[in-house]
LUMRO-270013 format. One record per residue (C-alpha): residue number from 0; residue in one letter; x, y, z. Coordinates in Angstrom, 3 decimals. Example, Ala and Ser with C-alpha at 12.3 -4.5 7.8 and 13.67 -1.06 7.14 Angstrom:
// LUMRO-270013
(0, a, (12.300, -4.500, 7.800))
(1, s, (13.670, -1.060, 7.140))
// end
This chain:
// LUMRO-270013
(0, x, (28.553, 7.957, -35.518))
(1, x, (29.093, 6.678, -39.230))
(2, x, (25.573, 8.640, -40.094))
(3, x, (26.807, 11.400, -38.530))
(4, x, (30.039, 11.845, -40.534))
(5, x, (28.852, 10.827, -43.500))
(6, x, (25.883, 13.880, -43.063))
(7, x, (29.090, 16.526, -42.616))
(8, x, (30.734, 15.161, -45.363))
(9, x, (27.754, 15.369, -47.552))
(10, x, (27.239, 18.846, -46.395))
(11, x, (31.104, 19.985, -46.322))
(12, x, (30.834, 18.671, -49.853))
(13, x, (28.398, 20.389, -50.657))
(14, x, (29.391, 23.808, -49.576))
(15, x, (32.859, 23.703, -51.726))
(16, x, (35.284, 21.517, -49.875))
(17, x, (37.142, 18.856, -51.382))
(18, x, (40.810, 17.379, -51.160))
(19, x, (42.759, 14.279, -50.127))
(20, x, (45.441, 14.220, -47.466))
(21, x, (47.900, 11.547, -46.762))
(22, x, (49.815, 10.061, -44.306))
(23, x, (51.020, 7.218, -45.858))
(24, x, (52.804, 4.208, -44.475))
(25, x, (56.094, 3.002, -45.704))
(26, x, (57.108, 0.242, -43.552))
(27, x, (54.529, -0.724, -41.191))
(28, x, (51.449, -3.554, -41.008))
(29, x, (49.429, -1.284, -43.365))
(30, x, (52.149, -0.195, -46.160))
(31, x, (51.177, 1.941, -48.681))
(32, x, (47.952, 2.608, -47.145))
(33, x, (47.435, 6.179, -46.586))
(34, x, (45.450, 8.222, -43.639))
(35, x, (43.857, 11.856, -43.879))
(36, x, (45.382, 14.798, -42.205))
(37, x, (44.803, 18.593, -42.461))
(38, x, (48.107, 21.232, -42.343))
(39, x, (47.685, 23.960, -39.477))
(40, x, (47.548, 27.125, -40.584))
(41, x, (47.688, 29.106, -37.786))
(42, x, (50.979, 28.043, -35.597))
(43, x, (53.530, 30.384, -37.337))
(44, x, (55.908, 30.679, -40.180))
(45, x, (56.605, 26.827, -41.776))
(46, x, (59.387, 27.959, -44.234))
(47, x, (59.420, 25.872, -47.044))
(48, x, (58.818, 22.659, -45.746))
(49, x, (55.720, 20.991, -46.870))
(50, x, (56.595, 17.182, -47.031))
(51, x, (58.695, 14.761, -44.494))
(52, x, (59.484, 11.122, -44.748))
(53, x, (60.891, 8.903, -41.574))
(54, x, (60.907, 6.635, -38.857))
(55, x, (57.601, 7.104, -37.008))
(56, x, (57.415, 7.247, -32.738))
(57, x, (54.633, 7.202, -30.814))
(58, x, (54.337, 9.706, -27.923))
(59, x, (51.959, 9.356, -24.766))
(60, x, (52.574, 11.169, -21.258))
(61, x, (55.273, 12.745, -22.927))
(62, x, (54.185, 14.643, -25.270))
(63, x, (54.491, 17.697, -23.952))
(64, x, (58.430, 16.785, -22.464))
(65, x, (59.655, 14.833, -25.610))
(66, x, (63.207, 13.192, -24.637))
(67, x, (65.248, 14.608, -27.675))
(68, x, (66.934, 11.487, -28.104))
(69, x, (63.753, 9.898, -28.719))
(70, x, (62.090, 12.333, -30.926))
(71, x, (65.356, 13.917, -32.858))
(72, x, (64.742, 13.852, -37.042))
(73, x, (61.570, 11.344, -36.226))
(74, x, (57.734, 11.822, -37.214))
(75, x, (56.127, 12.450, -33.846))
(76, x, (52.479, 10.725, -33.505))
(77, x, (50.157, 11.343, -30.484))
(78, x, (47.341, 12.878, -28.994))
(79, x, (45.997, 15.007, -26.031))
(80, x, (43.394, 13.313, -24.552))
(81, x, (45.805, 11.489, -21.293))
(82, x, (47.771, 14.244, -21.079))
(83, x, (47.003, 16.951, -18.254))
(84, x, (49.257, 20.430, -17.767))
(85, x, (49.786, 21.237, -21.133))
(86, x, (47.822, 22.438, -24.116))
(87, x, (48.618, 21.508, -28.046))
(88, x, (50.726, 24.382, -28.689))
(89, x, (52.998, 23.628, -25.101))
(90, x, (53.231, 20.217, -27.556))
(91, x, (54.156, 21.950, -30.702))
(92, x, (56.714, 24.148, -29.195))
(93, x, (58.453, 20.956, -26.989))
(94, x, (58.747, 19.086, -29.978))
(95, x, (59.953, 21.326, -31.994))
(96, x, (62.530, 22.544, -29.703))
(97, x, (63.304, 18.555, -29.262))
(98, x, (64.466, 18.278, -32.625))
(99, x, (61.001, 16.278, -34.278))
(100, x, (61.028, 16.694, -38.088))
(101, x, (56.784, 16.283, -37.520))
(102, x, (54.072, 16.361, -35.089))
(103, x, (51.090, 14.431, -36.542))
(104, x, (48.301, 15.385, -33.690))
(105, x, (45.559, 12.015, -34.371))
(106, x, (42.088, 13.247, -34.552))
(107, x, (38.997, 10.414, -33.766))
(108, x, (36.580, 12.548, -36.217))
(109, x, (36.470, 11.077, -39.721))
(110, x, (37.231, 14.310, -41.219))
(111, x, (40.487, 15.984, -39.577))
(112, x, (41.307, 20.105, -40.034))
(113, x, (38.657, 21.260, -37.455))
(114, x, (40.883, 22.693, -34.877))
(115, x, (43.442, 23.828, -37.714))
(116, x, (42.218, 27.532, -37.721))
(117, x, (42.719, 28.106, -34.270))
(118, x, (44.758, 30.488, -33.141))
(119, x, (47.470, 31.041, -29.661))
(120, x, (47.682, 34.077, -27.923))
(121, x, (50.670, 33.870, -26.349))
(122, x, (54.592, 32.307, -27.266))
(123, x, (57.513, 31.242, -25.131))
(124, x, (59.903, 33.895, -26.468))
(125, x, (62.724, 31.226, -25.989))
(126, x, (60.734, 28.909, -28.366))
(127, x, (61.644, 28.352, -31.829))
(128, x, (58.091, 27.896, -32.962))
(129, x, (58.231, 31.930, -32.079))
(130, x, (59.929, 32.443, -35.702))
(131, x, (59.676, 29.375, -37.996))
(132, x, (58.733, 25.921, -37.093))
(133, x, (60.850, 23.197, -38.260))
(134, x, (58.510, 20.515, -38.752))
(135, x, (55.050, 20.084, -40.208))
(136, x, (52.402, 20.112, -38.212))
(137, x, (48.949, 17.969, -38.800))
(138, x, (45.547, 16.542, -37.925))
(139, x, (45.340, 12.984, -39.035))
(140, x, (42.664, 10.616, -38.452))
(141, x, (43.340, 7.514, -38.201))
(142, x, (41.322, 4.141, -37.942))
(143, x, (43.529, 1.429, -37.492))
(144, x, (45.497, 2.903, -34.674))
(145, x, (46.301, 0.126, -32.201))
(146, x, (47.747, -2.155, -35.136))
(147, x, (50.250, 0.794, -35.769))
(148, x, (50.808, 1.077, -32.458))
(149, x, (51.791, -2.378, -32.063))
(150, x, (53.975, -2.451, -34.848))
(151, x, (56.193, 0.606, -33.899))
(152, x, (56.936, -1.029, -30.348))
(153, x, (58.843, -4.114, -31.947))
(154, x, (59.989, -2.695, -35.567))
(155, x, (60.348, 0.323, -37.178))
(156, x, (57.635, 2.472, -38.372))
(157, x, (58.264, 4.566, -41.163))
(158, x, (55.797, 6.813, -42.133))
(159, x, (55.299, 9.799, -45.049))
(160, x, (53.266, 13.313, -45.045))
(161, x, (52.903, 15.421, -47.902))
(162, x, (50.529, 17.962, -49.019))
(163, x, (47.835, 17.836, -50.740))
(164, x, (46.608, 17.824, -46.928))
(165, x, (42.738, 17.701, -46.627))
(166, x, (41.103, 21.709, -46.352))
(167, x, (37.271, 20.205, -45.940))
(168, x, (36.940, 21.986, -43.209))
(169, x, (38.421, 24.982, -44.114))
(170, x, (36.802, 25.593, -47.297))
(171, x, (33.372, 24.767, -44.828))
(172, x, (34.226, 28.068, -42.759))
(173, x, (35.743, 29.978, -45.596))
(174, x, (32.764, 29.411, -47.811))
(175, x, (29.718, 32.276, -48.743))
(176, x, (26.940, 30.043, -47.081))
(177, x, (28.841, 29.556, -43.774))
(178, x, (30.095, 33.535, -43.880))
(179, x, (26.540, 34.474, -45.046))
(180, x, (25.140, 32.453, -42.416))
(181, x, (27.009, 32.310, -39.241))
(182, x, (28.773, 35.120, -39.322))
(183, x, (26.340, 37.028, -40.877))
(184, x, (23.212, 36.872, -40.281))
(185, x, (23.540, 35.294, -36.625))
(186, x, (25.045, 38.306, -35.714))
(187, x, (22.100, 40.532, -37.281))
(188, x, (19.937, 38.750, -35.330))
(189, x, (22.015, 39.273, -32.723))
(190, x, (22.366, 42.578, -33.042))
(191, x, (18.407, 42.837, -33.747))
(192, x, (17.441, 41.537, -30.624))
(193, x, (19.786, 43.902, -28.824))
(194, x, (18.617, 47.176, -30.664))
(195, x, (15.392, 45.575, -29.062))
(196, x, (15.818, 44.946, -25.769))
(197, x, (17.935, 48.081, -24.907))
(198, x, (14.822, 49.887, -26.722))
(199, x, (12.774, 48.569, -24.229))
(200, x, (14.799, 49.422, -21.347))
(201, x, (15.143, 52.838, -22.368))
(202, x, (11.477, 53.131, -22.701))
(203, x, (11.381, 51.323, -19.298))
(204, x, (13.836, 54.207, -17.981))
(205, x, (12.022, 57.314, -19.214))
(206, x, (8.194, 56.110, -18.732))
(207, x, (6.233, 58.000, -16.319))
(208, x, (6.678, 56.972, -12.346))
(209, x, (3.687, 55.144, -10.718))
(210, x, (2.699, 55.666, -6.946))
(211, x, (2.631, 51.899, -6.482))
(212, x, (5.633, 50.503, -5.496))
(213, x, (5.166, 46.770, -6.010))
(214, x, (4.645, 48.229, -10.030))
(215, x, (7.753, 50.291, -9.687))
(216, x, (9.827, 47.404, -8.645))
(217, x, (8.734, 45.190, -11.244))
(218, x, (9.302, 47.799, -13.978))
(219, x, (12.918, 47.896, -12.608))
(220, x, (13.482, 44.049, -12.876))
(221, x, (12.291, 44.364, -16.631))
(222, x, (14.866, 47.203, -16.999))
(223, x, (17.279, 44.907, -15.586))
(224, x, (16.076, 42.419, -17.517))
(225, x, (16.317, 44.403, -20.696))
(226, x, (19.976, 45.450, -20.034))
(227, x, (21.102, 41.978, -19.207))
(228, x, (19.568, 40.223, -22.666))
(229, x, (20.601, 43.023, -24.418))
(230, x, (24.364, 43.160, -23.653))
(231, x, (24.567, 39.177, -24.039))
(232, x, (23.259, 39.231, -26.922))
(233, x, (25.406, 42.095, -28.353))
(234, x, (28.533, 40.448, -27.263))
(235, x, (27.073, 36.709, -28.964))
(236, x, (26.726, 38.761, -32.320))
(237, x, (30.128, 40.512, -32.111))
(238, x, (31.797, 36.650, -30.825))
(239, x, (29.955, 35.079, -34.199))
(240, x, (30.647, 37.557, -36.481))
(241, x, (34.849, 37.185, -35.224))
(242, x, (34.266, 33.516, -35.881))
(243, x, (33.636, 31.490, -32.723))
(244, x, (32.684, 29.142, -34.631))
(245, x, (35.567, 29.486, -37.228))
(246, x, (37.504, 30.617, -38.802))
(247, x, (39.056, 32.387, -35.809))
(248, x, (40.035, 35.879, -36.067))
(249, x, (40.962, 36.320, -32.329))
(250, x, (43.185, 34.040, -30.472))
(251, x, (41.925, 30.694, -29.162))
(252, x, (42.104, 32.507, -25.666))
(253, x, (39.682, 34.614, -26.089))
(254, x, (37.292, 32.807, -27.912))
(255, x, (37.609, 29.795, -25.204))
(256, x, (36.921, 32.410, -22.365))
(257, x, (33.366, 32.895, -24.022))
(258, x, (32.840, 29.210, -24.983))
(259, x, (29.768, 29.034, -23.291))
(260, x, (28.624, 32.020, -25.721))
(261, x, (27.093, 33.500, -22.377))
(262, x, (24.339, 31.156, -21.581))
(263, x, (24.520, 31.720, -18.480))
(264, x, (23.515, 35.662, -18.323))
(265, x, (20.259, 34.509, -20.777))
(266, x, (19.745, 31.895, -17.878))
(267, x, (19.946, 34.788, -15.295))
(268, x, (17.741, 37.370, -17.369))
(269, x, (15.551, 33.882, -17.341))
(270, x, (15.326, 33.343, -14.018))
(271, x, (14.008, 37.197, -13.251))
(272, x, (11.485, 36.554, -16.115))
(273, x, (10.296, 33.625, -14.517))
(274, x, (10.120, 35.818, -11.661))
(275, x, (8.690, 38.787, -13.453))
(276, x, (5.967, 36.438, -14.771))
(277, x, (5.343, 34.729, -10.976))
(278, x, (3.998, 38.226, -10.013))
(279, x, (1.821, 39.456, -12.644))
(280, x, (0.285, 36.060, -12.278))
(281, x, (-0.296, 37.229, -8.746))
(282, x, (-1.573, 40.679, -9.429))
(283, x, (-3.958, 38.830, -12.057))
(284, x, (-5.322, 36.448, -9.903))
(285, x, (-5.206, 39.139, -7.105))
(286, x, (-2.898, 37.604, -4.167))
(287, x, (-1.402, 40.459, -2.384))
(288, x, (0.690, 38.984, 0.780))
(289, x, (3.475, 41.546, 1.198))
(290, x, (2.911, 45.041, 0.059))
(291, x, (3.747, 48.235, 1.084))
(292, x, (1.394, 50.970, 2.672))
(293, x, (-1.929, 51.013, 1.468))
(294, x, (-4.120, 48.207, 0.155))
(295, x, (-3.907, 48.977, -3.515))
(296, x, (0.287, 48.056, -3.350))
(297, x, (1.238, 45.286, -5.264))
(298, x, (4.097, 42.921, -3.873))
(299, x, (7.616, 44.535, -3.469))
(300, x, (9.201, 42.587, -6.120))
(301, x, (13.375, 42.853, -4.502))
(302, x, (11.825, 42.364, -1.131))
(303, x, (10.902, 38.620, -2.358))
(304, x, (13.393, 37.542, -4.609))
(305, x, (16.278, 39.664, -3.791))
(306, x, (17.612, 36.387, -2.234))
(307, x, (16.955, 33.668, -4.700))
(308, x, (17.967, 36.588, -7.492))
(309, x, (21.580, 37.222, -6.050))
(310, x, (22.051, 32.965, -5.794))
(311, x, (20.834, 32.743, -9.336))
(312, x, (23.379, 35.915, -10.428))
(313, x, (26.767, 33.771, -8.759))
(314, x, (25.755, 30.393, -9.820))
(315, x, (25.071, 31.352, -13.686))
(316, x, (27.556, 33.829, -14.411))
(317, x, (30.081, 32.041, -12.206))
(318, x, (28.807, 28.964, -14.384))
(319, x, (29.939, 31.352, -17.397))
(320, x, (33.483, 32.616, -16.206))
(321, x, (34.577, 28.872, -14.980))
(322, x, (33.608, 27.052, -17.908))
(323, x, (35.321, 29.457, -19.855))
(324, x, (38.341, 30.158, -17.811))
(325, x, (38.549, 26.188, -17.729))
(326, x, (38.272, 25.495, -21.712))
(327, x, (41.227, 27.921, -21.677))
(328, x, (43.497, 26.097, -19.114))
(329, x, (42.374, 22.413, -19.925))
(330, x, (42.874, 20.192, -22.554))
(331, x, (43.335, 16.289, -23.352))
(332, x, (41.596, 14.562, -20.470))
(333, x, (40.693, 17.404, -18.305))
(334, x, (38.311, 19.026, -21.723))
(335, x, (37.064, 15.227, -22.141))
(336, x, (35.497, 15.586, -18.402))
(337, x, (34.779, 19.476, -19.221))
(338, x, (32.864, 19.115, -22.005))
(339, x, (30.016, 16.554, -20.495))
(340, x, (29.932, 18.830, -17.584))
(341, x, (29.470, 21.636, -19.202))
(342, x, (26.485, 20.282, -21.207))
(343, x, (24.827, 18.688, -17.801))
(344, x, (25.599, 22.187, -15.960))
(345, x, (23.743, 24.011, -18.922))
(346, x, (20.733, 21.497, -20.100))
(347, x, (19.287, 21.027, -16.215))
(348, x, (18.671, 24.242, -15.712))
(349, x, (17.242, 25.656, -19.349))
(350, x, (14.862, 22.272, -18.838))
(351, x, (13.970, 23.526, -15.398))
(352, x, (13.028, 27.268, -16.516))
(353, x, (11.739, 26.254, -19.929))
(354, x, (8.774, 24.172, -17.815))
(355, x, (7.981, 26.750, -15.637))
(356, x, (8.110, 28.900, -18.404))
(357, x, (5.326, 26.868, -20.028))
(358, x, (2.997, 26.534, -16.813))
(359, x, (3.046, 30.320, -16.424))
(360, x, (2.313, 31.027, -19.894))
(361, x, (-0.642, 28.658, -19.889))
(362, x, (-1.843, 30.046, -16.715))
(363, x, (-1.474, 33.722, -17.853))
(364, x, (-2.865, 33.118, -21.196))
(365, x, (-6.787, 33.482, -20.245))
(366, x, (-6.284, 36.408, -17.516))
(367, x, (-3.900, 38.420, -20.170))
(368, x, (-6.829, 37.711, -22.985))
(369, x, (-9.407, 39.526, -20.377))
(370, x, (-7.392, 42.320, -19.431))
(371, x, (-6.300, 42.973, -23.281))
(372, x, (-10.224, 42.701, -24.396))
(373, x, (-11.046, 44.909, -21.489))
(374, x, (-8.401, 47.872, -22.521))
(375, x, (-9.602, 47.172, -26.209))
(376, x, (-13.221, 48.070, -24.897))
(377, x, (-12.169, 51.117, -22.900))
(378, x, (-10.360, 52.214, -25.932))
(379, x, (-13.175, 52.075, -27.893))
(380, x, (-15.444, 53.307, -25.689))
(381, x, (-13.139, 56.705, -25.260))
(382, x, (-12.279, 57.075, -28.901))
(383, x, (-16.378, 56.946, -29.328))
(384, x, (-16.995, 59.502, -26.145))
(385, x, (-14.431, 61.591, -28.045))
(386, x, (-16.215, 61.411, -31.602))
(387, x, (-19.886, 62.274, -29.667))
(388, x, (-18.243, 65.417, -27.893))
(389, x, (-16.861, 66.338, -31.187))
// end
């Protein structure tokens, strides 16, 4: 874990960010020391208030139902991870409306400010984090937690914040090698592969019918193929290049709905490719078990897998919809069980396909070789017939 931060911060560093943040302790078991935090930017109006001194209280459960009497002109410190039926801005707007002169949100990433560009999509009218919040709002991380902790429950914990708040992370997302690169040229790639792939499918779509069905059938599941990779991949370029992976220009909504960035329509398209491949493996190696009239048919592609294709259709976009439908509803303890999940759901199957990828490229490698060398020859021989009759 150490490794790991100190590699972002190296590389944050070296793509323009740099600041100190402070929360700094006044009266507590670690006075004068001082903590980093990171200002959100996205929550609403702040007025002019940009610093806040007082008596600290930590929050659990309650977060998200303060009791004003605990929370009124105090320095509210918690985090999300045991609560369950509210999200961080239900948590802003409670304690703001509770009176809290500061919500310090505790981050357990050495470097705090990644969430701080994130953006709501909807506002409890009634609120009065729908105009201007009252209190300053920040990530902090801090390390020594528990000793804090301790001290607040038997004497008071007074506590400061004050800008300059740490912007690492936004100058990271801000800066001309993350927009150059993420949201960039990801999305040209995107885009690239999608000019591609619809290409393909509208050559698919126009090229001339063939008498054998089994050949028209697996045409069409290429087609469908085609049209599947290419809208994914279309709507992954248009996510990146509206920073999905920040800074956000839509709402944390919408982003969270495609959190899963569509994986699971390239697992579908996968799956029929797998498919696809099965087949022409069979036509190589010439096993012919169900075909339609006349022994030249080749196997009626939907007849076999129109099954298996439909299952694989509802578990991997359904797999896409309730991850993302989830990320929006959860957080705190529910997005700490989400997030392993979601990585398990994902990495079992890619493994799975990526293997049987592999054995039916090895196994199609030498017939694919013959029957390219063989239309080579052909070709050759014609263009030659052609020059002789010439």
């Amino acid at each position: 874990m150490k490794r790991s931060n100190a590699l972002l911060a190296a590389i944050i560093f070296l793509l323009g960010g740099s600041a100190t943040g402070r929360m700094y302790v006044i009266e507590g078991p670690n006075a004068g020391e001082s903590f980093d935090t990171s200002e959100f930017r996205h929550i609403g109006a702040r007025g002019e208030k940009r610093s806040v001194e007082g008596p600290a209280v930590f929050l659990g459960k309650s977060l998200c139902s303060p009791d004003p009497d605990e929370v009124w002109g105090k320095i509210a410190i918690g985090d999300l991870r045991d609560v369950v039926g509210c999200n961080h801005y239900d948590a802003i707007r409670a304690l703001d409306s509770a009176g809290a002169a500061a919500f310090v949100s505790l981050v357990f990433y050495h470097i705090p400010g990644i969430r701080t560009y994130e953006k709501e999509c909807r506002q409890n009218p009634g609120s009065k984090a729908q105009g201007a919040l009252s209190m300053v709002v920040v990530d902090a991380f801090v390390d020594d937690l528990d000793k804090l902790r301790a001290f607040s429950a038997v004497a008071p914990l007074v506590v400061g914040l004050g800008p300059p708040h740490n912007e690492e992370f936004y100058h990271l997302f801000t800066s001309i090698f993350w927009v150059a690169g993420i949201r960039v040229l990801c999305p040209l790639c995107s885009f690239f592969t999608t000019w591609c792939a619809w290409a393909t499918a509208q050559e698919l779509r126009v090229s001339r019918p063939v008498n054998d069905r089994g050949r028209a059938e697996l045409r069409e599941a290429s087609l469908v193929i085609c049209v599947l990779e290419g809208t994914a991949t279309a709507v992954v370029g248009l996510l990146l290049a509206l920073g999905q992976s920040g800074p956000r220009v839509l709402c944390d909504d919408v982003h969270n709905l495609f959190f899963t960035m569509l994986t699971g329509v390239s697992l579908l398209a996968s799956t029929l490719l797998m498919f696809t491949m099965r087949e022409m493996l069979r036509a190589f190696e010439g096993v012919n078990r169900q075909t339609t009239s006349g022994p030249g048919n080749g196997a009626l592609f939907w007849t076999r897998y129109r099954f298996r294709g439909a299952c694989a259709a509802i578990l991997f976009i359904g797999m896409d919809f309730t991850v993302g439908v989830g990320i929006t509803q959860c957080m705190g303890v529910c997005r700490g069980i989400l997030y392993p999940m979601v990585g398990l759901l994902f990495m079992l199957p890619n493994a799975g396909i990526g293997c049987v990828f592999l054995y039916y490229a090895v196994r199609l490698m030498r017939p694919l070789r013959a029957h390219l060398a063989t239309r080579l020859s052909l070709d050759l021989d014609n263009s030659r017939t052609g020059s002789n009759a010439a």
